[in-house]
NULUMPA-675549 format. One record per residue: residue in three letters; x, y, z of N, C-alpha, C, O in turn. Coordinates in pm, whole numbers. Layout:
<recs>
<rec lumti="ala" n_x="X" n_y="Y" n_z="Z" ca_x="X" ca_y="Y" ca_z="Z" c_x="X" c_y="Y" c_z="Z" o_x="X" o_y="Y" o_z="Z"/>
...
</recs>
This chain:
<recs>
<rec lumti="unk" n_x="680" n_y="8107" n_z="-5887" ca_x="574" ca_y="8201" ca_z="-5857" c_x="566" c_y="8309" c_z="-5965" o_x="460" o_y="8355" o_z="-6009"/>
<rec lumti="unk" n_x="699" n_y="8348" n_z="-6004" ca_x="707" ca_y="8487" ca_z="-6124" c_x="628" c_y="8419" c_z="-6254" o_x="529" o_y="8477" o_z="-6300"/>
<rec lumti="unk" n_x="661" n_y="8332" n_z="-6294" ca_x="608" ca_y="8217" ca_z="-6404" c_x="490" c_y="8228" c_z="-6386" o_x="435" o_y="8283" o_z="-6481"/>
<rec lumti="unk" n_x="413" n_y="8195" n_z="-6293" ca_x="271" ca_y="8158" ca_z="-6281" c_x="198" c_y="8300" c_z="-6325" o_x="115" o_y="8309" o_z="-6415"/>
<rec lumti="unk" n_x="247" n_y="8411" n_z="-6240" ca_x="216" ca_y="8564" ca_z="-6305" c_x="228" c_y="8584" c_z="-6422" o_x="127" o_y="8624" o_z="-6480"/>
<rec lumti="unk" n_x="323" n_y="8569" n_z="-6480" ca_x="393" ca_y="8610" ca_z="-6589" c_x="277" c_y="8476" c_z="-6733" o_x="277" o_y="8506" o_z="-6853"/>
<rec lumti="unk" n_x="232" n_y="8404" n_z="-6704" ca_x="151" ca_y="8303" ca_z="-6752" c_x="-2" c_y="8359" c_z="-6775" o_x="-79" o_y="8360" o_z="-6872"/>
<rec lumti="unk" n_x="-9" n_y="8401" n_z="-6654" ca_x="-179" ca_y="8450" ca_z="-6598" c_x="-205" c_y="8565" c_z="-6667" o_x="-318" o_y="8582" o_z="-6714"/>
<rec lumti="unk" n_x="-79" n_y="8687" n_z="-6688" ca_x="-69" ca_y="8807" ca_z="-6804" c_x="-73" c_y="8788" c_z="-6878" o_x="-162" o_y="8836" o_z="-6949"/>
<rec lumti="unk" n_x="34" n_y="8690" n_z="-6933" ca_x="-36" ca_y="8635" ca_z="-7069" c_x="-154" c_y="8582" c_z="-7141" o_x="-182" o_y="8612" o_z="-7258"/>
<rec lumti="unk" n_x="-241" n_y="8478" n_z="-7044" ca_x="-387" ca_y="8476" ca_z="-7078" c_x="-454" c_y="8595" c_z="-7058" o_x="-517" o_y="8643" o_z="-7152"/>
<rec lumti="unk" n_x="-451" n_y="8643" n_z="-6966" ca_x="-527" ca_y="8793" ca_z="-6970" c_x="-569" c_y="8849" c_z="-7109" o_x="-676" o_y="8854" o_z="-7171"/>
<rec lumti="unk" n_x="-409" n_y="8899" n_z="-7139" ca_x="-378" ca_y="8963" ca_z="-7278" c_x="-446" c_y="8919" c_z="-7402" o_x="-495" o_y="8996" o_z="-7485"/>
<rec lumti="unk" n_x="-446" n_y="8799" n_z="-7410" ca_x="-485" ca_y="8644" ca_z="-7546" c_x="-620" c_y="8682" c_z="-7530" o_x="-684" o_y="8695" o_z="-7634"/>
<rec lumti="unk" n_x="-691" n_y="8709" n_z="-7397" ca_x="-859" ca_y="8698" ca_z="-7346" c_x="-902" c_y="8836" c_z="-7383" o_x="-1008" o_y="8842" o_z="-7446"/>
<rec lumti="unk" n_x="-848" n_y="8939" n_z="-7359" ca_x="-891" ca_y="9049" ca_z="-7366" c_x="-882" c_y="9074" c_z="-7549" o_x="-973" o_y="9100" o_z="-7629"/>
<rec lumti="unk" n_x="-758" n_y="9058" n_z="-7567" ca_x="-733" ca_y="9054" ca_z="-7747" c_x="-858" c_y="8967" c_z="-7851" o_x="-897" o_y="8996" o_z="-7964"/>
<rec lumti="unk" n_x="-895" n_y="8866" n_z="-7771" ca_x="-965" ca_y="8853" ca_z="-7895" c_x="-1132" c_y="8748" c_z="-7769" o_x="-1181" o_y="8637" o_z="-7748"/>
<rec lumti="unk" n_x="-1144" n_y="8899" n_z="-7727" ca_x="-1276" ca_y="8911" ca_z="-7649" c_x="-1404" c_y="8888" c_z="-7714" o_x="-1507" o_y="8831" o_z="-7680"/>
<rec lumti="unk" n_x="-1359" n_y="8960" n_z="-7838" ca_x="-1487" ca_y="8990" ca_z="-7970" c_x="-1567" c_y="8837" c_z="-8020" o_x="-1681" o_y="8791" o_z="-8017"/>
<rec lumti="unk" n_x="-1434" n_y="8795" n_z="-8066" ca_x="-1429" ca_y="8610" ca_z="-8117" c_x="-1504" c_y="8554" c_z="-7987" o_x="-1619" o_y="8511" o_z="-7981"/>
<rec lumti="unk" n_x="-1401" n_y="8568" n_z="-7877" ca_x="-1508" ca_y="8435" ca_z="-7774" c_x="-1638" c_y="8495" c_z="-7760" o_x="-1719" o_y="8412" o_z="-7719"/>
<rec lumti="unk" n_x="-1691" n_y="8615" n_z="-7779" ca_x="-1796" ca_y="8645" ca_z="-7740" c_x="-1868" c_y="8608" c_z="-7799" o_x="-1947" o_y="8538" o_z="-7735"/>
<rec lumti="unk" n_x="-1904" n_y="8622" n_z="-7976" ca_x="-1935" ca_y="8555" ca_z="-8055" c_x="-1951" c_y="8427" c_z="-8085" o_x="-2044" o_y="8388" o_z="-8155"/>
<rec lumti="unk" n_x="-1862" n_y="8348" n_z="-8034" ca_x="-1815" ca_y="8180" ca_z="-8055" c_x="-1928" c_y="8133" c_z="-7884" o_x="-2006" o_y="8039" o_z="-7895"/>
<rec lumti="unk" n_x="-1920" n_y="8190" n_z="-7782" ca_x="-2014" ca_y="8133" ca_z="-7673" c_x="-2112" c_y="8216" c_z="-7616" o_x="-2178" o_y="8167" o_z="-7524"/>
<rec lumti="unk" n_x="-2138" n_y="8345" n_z="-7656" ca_x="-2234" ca_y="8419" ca_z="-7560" c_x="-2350" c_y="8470" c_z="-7764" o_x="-2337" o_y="8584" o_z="-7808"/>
<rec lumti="unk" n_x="-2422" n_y="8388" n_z="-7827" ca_x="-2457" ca_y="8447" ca_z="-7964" c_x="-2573" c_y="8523" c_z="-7927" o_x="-2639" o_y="8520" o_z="-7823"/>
<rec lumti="unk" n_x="-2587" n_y="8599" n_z="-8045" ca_x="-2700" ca_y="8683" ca_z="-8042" c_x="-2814" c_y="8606" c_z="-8059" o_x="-2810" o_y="8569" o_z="-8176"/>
<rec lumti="unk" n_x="-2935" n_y="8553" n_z="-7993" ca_x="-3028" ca_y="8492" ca_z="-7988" c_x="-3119" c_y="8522" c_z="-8093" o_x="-3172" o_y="8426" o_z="-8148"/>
<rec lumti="unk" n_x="-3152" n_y="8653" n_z="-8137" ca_x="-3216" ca_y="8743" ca_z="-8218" c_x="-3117" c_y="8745" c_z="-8362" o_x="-3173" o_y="8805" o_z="-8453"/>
<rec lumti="unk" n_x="-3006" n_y="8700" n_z="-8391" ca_x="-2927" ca_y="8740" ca_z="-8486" c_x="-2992" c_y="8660" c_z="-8611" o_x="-3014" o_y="8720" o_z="-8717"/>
<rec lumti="unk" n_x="-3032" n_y="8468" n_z="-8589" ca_x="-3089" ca_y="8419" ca_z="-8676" c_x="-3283" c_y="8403" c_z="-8700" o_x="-3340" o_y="8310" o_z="-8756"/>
<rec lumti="unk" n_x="-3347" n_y="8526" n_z="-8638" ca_x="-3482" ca_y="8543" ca_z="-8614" c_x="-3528" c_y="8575" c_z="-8805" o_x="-3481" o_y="8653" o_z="-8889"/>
<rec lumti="unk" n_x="-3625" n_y="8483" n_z="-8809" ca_x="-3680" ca_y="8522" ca_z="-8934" c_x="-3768" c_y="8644" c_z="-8909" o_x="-3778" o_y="8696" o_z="-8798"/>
<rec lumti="unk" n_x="-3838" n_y="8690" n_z="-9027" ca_x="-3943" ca_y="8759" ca_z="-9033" c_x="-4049" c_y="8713" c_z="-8929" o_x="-4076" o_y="8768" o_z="-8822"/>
<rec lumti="unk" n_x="-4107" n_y="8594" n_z="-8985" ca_x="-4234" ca_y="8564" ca_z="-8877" c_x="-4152" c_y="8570" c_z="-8715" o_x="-4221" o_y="8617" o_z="-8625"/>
<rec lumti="unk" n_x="-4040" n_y="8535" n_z="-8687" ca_x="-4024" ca_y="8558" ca_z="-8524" c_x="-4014" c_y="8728" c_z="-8499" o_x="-4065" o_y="8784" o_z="-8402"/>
<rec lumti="unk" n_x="-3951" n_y="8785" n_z="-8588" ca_x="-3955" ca_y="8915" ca_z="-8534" c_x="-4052" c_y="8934" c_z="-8525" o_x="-4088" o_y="8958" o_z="-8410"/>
<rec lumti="unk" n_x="-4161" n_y="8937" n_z="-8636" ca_x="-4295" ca_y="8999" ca_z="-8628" c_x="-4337" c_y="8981" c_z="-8489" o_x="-4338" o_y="9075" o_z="-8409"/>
<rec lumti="unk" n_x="-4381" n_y="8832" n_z="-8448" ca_x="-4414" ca_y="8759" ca_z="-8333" c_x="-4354" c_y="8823" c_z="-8169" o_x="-4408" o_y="8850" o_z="-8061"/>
<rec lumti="unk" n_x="-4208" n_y="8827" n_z="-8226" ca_x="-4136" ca_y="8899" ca_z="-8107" c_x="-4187" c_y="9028" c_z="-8077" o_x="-4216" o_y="9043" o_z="-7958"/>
<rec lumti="unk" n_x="-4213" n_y="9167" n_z="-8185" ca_x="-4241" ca_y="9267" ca_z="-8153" c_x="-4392" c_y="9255" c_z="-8097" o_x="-4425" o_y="9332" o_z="-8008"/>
<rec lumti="unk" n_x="-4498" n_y="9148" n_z="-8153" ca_x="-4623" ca_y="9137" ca_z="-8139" c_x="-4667" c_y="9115" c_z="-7968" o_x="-4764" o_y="9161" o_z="-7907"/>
<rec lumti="unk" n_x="-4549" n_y="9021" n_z="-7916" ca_x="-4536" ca_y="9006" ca_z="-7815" c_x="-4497" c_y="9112" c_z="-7668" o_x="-4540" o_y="9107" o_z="-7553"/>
<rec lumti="unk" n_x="-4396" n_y="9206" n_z="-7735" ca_x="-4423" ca_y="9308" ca_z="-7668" c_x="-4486" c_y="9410" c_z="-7638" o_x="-4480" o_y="9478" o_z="-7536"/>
<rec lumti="unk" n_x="-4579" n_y="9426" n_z="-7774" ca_x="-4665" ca_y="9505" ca_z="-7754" c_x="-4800" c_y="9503" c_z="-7701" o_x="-4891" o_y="9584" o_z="-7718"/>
<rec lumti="unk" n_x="-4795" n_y="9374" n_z="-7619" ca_x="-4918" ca_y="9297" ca_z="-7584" c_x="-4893" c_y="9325" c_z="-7432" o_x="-4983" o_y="9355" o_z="-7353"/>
<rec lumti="unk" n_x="-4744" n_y="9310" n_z="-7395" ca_x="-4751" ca_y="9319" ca_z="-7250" c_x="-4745" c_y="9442" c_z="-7202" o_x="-4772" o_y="9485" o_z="-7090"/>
<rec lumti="unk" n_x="-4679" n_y="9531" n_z="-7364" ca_x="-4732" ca_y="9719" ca_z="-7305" c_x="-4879" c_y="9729" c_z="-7296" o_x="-4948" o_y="9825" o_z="-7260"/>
<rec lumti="unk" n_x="-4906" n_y="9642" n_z="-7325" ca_x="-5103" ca_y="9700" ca_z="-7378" c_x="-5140" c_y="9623" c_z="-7188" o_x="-5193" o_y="9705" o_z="-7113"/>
<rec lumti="unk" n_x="-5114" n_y="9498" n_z="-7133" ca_x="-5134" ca_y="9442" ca_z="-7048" c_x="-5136" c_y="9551" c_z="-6934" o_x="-5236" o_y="9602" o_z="-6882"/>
<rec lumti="unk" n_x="-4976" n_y="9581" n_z="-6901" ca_x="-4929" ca_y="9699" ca_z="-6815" c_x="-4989" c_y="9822" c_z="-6829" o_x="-5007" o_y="9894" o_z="-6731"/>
<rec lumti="unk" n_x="-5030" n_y="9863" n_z="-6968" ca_x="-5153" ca_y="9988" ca_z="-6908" c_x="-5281" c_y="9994" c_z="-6889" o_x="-5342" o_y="10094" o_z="-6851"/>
<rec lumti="unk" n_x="-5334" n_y="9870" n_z="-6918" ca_x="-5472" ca_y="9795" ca_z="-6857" c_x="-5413" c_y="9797" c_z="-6736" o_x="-5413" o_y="9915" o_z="-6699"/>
<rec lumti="unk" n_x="-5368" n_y="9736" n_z="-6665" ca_x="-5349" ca_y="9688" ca_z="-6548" c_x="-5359" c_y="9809" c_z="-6445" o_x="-5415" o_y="9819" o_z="-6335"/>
<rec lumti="unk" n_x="-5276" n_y="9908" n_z="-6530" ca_x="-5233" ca_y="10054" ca_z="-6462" c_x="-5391" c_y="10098" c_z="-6442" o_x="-5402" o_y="10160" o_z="-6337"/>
<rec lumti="unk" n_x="-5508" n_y="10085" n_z="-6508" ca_x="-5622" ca_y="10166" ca_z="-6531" c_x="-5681" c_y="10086" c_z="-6403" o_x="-5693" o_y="10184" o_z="-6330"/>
<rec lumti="unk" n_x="-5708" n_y="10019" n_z="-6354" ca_x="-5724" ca_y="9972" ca_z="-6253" c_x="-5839" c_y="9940" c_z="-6229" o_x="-5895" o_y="9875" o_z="-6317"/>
<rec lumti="unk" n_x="-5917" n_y="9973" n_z="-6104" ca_x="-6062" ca_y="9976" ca_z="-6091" c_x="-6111" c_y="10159" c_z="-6145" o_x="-6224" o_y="10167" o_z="-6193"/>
<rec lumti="unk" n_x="-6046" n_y="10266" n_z="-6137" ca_x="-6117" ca_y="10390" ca_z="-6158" c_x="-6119" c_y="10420" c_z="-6318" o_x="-6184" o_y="10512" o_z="-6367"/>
<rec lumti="unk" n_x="-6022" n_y="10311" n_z="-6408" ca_x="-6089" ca_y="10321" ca_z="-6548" c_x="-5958" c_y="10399" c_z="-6597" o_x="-5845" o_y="10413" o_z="-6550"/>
<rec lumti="unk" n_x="-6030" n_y="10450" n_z="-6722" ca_x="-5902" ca_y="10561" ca_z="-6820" c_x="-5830" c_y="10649" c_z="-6752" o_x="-5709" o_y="10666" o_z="-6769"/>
<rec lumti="unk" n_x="-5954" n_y="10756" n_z="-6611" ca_x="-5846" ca_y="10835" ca_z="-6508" c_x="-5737" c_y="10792" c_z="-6461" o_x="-5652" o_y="10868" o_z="-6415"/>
<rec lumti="unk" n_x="-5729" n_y="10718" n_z="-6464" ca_x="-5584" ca_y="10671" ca_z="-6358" c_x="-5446" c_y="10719" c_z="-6443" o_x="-5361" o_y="10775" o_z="-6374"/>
<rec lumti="unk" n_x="-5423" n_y="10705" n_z="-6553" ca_x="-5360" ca_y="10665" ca_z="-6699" c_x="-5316" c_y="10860" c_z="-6696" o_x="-5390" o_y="10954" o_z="-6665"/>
<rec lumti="unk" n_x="-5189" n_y="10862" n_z="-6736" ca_x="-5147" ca_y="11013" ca_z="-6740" c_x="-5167" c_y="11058" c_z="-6935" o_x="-5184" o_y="10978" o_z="-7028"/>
<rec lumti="unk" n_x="-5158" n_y="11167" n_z="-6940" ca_x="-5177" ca_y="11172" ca_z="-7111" c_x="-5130" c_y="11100" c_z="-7208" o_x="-5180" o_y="11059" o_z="-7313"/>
<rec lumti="unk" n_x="-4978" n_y="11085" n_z="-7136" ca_x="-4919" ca_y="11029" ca_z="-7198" c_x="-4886" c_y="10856" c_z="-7245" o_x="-4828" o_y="10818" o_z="-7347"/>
<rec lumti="unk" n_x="-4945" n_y="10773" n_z="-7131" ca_x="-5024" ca_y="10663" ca_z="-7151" c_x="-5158" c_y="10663" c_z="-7221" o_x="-5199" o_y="10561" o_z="-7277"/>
<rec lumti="unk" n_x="-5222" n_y="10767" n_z="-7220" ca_x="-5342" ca_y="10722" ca_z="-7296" c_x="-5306" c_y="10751" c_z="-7404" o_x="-5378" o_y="10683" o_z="-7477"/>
<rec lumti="unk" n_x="-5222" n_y="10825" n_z="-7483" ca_x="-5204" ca_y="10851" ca_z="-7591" c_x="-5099" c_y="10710" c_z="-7642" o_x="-5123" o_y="10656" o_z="-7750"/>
<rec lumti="unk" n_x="-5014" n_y="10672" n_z="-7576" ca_x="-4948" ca_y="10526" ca_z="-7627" c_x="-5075" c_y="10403" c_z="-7634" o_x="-5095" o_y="10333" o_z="-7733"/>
<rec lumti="unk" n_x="-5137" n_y="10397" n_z="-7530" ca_x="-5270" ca_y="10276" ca_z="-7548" c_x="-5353" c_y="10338" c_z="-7671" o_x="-5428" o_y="10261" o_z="-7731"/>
<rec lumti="unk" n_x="-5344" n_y="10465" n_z="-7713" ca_x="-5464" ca_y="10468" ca_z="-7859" c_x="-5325" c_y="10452" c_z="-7961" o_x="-5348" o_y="10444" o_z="-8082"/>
<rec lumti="unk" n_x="-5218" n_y="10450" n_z="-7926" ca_x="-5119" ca_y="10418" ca_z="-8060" c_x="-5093" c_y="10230" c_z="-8056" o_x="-5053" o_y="10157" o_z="-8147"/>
<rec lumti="unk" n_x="-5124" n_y="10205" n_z="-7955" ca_x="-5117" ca_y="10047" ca_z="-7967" c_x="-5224" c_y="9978" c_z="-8020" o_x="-5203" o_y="9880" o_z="-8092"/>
<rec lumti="unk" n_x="-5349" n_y="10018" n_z="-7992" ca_x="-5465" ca_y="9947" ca_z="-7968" c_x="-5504" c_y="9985" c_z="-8175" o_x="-5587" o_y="9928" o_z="-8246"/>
<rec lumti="unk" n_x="-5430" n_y="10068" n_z="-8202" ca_x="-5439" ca_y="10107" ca_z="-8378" c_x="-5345" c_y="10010" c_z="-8476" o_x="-5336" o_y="9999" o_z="-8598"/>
<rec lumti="unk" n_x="-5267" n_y="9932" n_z="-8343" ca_x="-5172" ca_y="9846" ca_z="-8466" c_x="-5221" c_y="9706" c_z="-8495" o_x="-5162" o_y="9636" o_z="-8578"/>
</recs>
């Protein structure tokens, strides 16, 4: 039973020590090998669903709905 503990600390230790490596080796950065055209695409993409979400926000009563500070991000989006 002491063995089996004394085993299980030891992986612990090995796991925690070189956390960095397995993280790297099975969990990768998806974004790490993105060219130019995907980033572009990637950022293009989010800025489409901010533009979506404050349409959406405007609703049926139009631009009122929208606080200053949304309308001032929808005229900084709608410029890129």
């Amino acid at each position: 039973m002491i063995t089996i503990l004394i085993w299980l600390i030891i992986l612990g230790l090995i796991l925690f020590l070189f956390r960095n490596t397995i993280k790297e080796k099975f969990f990768t950065d998806k974004t790490k090998n993105y060219t130019i055209d995907d980033r572009y695409n990637a950022a293009k993409r989010e800025r489409e669903k901010e533009i979506d979400h404050l349409l959406s926000k405007m609703g049926k009563n139009g631009i009122e709905d929208l606080s200053e500070k949304d309308r001032k991000r929808l005229d900084e989006l709608s410029k890129k």
